[in-house]
C-alpha positions in Angstrom: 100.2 127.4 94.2 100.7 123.5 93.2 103.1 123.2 90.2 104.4 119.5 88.5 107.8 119.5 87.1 110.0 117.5 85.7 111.5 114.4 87.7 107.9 113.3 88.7 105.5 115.6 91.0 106.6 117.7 93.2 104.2 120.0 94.7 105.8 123.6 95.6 103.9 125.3 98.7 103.9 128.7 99.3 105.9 128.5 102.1 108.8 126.8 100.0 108.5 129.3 97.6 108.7 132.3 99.8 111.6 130.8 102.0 113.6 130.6 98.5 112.5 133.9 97.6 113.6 135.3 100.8 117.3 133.6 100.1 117.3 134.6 96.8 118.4 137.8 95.2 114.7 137.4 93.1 112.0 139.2 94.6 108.9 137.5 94.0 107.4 134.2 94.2 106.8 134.0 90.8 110.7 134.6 89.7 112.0 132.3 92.6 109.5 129.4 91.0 110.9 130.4 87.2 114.7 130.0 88.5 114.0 126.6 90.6 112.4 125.1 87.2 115.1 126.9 84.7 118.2 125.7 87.5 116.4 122.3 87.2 115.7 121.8 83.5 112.0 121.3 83.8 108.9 121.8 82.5 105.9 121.5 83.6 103.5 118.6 83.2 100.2 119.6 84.0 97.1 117.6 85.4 95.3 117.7 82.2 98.4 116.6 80.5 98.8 113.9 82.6 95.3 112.8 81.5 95.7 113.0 78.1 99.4 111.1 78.2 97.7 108.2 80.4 94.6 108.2 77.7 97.2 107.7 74.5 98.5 105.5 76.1 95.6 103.5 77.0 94.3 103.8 73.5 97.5 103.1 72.0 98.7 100.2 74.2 96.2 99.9 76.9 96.9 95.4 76.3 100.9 96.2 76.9 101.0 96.9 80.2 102.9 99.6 82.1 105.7 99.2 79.9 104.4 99.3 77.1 102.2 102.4 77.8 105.0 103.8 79.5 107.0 103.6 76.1 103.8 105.4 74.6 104.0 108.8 76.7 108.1 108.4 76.1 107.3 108.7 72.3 104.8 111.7 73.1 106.7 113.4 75.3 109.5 113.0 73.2 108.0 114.9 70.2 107.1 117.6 72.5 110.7 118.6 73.1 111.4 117.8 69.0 111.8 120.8 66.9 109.9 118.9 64.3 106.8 118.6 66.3 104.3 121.1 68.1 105.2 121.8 70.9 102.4 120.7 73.9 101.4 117.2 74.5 97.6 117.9 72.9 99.6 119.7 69.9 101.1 116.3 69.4 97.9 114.1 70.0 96.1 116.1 67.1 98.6 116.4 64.3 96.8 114.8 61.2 97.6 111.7 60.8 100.1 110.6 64.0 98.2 108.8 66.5 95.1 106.6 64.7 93.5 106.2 68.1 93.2 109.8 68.0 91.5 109.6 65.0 89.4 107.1 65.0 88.0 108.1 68.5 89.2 105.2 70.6 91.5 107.9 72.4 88.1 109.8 73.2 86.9 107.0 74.9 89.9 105.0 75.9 89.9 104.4 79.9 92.9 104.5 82.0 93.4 101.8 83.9 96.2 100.2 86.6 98.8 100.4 84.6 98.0 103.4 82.7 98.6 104.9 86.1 101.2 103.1 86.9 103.0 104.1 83.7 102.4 107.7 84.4 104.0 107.6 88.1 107.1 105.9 86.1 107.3 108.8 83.6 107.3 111.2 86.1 109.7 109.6 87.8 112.4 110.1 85.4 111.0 112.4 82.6 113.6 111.9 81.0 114.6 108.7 80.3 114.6 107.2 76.7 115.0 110.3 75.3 115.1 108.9 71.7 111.9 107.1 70.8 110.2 109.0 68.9 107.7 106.9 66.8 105.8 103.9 67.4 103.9 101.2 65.1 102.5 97.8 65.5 104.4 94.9 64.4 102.0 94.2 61.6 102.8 97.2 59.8 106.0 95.7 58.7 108.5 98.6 59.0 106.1 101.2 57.3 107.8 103.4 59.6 110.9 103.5 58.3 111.1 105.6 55.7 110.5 108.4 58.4 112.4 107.0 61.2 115.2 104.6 62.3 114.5 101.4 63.8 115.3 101.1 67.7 113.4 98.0 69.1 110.2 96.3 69.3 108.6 95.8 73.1 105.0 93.8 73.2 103.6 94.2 69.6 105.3 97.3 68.9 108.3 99.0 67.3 110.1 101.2 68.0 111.7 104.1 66.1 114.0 107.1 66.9 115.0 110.4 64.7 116.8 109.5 61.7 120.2 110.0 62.0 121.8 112.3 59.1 
């Protein structure tokens, strides 16, 4: 049993799990792994979720380095936990008309590279970081973004945005 969580991988072995089971007033492995993650905050981030965060990315700002990239998955992951999002990472990839690279098939055969991974071990690092980005544009689009969102800043050759405050 291999789990990822939240605050970058962590790979739970059976034997962890049944020495906190065995301390624990939860009787199987399976409620001892719900209460670490719940007592923790986390969720999970699986491998194929991983993949498709590091191939946004790549499509979105694969010429922006790890930074930029990074910022990427921050927005993704961010609508993820936003109640006006869905609610998984491919739910958010897919919604009509949020990530162009999506749509125009550049995400389908977008490549992760270096920093792509690089960028990924960050995330996972500290998952939660930046919790407020929640929409991204390039430069060039002049603020089109902004009737949706509030400006926050502009890294490489994109803004920024975050929820609209009310």
């Amino acid at each position: 049993m291999n789990k990822k969580y939240m605050g970058g991988i962590i790979f739970i072995s059976m034997t962890l799990l049944a020495s906190i089971s065995a301390h624990a007033k939860y009787q199987t492995l399976e409620e001892s792994y719900t209460r670490l993650l719940e007592a923790h905050k986390c969720i999970e981030v699986s491998y194929d979720d991983a993949q498709r965060l590091m191939k946004i990315a790549a499509a979105e700002a694969g010429d922006q380095g790890p930074e930029g990239q990074l910022l990427v998955m921050r927005v993704v992951w961010n609508r993820v936990k936003s109640p006006n999002f869905p609610d998984t990472i491919e739910g958010v990839l897919s919604q009509r008309s949020q990530f162009e690279t999506y749509r125009n098939g550049m995400y389908k055969k977008a490549e992760p590279n270096v920093d792509s991974h690089l960028a990924l071990a960050e995330f996972e690092k500290n998952i939660n970081a930046d919790t407020e980005v929640i929409g991204f544009e390039t430069v060039s689009n002049q603020g089109a973004l902004l009737e949706y969102f509030d400006y926050a800043y502009t890294l490489g050759n994109h803004d920024f945005y975050r929820e609209k405050h009310k």
